[in-house]
NUMIMI-859991 format. One record per atom (N, C-alpha, C): y, x, z; residue number from 0; chain; residue in one letter. Coordinates in nm, 3 decimals. Atoms other than C-alpha are relative to their C-alpha. Layout:
// NUMIMI-859991
SITE      yy      xx      zz num chaine residu
SITE       Y       X       Z NUM      A      A
...
This chain:
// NUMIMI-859991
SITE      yy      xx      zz num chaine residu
SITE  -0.118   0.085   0.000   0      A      X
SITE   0.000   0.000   0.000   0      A      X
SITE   0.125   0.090   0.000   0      A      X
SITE  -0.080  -0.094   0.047   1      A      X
SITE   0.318   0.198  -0.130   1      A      X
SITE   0.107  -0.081   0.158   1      A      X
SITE  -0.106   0.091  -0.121   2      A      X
SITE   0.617   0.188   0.180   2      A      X
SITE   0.116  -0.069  -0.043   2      A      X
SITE  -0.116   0.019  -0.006   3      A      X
SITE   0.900   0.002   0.185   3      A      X
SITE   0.114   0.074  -0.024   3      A      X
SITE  -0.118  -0.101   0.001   4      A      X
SITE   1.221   0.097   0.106   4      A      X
SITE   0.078   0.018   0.123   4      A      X
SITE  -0.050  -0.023  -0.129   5      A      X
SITE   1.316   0.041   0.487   5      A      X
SITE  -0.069   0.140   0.042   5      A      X
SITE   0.078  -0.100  -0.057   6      A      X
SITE   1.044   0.268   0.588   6      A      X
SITE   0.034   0.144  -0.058   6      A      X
SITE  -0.011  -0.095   0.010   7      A      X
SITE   1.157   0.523   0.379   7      A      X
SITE   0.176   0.102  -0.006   7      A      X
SITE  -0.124  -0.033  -0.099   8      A      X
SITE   1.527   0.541   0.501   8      A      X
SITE  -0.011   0.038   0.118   8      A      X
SITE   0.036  -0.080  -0.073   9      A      X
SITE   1.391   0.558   0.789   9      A      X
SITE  -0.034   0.113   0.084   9      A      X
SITE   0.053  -0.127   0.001  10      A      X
SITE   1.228   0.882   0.739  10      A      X
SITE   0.113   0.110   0.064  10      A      X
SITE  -0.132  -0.076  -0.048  11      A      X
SITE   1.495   1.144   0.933  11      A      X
SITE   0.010   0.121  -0.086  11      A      X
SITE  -0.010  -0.124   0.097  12      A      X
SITE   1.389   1.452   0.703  12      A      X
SITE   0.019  -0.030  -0.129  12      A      X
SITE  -0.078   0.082   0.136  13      A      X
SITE   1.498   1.254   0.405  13      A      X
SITE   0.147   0.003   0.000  13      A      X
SITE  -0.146   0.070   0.004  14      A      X
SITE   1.838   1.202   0.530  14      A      X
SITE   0.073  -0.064  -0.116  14      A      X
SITE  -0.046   0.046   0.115  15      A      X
SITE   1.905   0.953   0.297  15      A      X
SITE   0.103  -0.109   0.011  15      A      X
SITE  -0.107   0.063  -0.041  16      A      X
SITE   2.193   0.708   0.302  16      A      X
SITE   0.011  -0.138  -0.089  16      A      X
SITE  -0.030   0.123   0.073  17      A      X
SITE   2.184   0.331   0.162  17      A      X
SITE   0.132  -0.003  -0.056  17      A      X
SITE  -0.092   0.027   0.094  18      A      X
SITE   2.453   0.238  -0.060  18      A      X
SITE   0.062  -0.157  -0.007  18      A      X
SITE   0.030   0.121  -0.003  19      A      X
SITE   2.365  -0.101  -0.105  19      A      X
SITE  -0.138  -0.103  -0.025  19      A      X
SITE   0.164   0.132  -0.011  20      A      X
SITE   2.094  -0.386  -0.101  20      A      X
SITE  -0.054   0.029   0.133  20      A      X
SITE   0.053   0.005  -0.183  21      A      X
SITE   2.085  -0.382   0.308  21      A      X
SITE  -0.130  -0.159  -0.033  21      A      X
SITE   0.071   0.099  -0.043  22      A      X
SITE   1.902  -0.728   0.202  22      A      X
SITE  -0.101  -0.003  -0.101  22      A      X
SITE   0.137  -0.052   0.008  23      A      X
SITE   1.598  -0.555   0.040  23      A      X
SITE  -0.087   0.097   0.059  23      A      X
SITE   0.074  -0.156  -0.075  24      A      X
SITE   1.500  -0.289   0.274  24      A      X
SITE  -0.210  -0.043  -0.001  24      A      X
SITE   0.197  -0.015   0.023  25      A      X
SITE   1.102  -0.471   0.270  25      A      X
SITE  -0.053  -0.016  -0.115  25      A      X
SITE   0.067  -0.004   0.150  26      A      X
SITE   1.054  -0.443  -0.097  26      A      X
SITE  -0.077   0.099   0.027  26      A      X
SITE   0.107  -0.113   0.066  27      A      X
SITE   0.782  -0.189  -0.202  27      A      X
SITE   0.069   0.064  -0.060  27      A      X
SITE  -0.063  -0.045   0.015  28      A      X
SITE   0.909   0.105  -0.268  28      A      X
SITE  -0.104   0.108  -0.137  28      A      X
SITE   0.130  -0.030   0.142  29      A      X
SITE   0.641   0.184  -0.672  29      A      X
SITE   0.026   0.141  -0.044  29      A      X
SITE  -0.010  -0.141   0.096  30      A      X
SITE   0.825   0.474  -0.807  30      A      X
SITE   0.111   0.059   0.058  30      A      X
SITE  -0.090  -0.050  -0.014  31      A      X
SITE   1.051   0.729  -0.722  31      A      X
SITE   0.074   0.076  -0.148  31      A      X
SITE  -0.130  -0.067   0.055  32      A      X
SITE   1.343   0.847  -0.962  32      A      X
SITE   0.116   0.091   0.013  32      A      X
SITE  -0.078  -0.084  -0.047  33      A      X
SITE   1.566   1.112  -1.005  33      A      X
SITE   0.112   0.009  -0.086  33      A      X
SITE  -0.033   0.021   0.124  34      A      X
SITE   1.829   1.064  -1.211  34      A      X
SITE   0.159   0.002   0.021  34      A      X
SITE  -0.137  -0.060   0.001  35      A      X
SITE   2.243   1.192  -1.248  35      A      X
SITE   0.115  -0.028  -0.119  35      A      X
SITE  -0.050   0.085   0.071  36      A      X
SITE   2.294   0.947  -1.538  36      A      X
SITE   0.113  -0.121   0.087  36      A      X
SITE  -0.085   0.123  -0.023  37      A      X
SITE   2.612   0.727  -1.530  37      A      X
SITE  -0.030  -0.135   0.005  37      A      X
SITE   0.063   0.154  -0.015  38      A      X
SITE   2.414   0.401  -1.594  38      A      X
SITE  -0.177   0.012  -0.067  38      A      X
SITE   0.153   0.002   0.033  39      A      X
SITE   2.026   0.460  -1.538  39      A      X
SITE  -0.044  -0.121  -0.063  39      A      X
SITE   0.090   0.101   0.012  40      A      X
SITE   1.916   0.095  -1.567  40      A      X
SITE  -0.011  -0.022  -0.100  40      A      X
SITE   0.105   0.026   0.117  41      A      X
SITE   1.825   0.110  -1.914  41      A      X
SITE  -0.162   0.067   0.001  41      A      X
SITE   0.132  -0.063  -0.006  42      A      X
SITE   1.542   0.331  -1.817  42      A      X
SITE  -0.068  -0.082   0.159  42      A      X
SITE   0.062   0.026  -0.155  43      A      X
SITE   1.439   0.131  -1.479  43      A      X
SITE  -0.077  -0.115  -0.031  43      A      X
SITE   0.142   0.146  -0.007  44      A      X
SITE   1.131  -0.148  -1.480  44      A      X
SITE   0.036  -0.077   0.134  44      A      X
SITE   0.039   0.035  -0.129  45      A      X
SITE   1.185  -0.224  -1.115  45      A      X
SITE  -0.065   0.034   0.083  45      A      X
SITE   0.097  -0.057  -0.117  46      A      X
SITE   1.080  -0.139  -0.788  46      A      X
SITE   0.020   0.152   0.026  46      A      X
SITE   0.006  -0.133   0.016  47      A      X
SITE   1.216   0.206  -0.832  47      A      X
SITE   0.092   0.061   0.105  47      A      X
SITE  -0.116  -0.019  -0.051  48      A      X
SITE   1.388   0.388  -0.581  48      A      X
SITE   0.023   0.122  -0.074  48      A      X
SITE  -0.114  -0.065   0.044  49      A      X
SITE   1.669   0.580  -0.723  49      A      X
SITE   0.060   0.139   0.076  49      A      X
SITE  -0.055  -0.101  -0.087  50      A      X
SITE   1.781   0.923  -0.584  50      A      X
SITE   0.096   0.095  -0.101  50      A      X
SITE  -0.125  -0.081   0.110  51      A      X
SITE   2.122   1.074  -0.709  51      A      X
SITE   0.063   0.062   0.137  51      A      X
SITE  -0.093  -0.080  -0.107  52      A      X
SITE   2.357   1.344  -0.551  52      A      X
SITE   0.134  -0.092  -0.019  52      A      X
SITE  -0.162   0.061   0.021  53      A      X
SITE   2.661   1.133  -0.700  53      A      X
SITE   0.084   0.112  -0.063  53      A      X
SITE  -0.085  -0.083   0.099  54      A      X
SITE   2.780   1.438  -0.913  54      A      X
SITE   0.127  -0.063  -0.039  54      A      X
SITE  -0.041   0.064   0.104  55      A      X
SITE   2.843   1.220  -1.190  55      A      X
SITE   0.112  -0.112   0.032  55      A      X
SITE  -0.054   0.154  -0.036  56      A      X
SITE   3.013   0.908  -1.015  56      A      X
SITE   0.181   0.058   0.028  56      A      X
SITE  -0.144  -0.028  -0.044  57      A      X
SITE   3.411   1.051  -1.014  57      A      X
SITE   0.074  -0.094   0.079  57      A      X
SITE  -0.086   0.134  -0.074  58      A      X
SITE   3.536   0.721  -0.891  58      A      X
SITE  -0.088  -0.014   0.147  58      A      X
SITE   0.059  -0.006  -0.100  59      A      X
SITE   3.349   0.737  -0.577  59      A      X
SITE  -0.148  -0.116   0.070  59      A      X
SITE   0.117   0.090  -0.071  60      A      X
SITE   3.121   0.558  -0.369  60      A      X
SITE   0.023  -0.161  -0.038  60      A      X
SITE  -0.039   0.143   0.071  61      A      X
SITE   3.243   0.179  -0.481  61      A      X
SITE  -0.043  -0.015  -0.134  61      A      X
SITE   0.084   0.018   0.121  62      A      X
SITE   3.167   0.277  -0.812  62      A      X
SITE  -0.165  -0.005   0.004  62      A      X
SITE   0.197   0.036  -0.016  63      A      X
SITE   2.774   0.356  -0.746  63      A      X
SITE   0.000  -0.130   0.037  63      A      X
SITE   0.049   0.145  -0.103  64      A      X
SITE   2.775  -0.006  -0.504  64      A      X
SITE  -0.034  -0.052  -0.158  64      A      X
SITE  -0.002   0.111   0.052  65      A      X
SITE   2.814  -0.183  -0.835  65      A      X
SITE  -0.088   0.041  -0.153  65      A      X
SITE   0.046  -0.065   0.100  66      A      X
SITE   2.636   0.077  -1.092  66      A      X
SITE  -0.143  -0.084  -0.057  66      A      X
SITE   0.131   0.035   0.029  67      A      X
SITE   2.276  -0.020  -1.060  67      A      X
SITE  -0.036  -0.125   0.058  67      A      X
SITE   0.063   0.095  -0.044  68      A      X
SITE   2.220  -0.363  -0.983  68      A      X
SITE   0.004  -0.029   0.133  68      A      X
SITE  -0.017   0.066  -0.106  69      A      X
SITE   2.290  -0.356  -0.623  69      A      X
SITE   0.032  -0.099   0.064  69      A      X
């Protein structure tokens, strides 16, 4: 059974930081991604969690909230 995406925020050696979708944290968390594209979701099926440094995002953190479907 693949974890959650709560469970893997969670994790403390991840230090990873939500963005947005506080109101999916018990989805299944199928595939991981890595990806520094301005607008991944032409390449996403679902179920994917997403991991970016935010290089790319100049406009800041407001811009990602609304990038991918959150």
């Amino acid at each position: 059974m693949p974890p959650t995406l709560g469970a893997v925020l969670r994790t403390p050696q991840l230090r990873l930081r939500l963005l947005t979708g506080e109101d999916r944290l018990d989805r299944p968390v199928r595939w991981v991604a890595v990806s520094e594209l301005t607008d991944p979701t032409p390449y996403l099926a679902g179920g994917e969690l997403l991991l970016t440094t935010g290089v790319r995002w100049h406009e800041g953190g407001e811009a990602a909230r609304g990038t991918c479907g959150g």
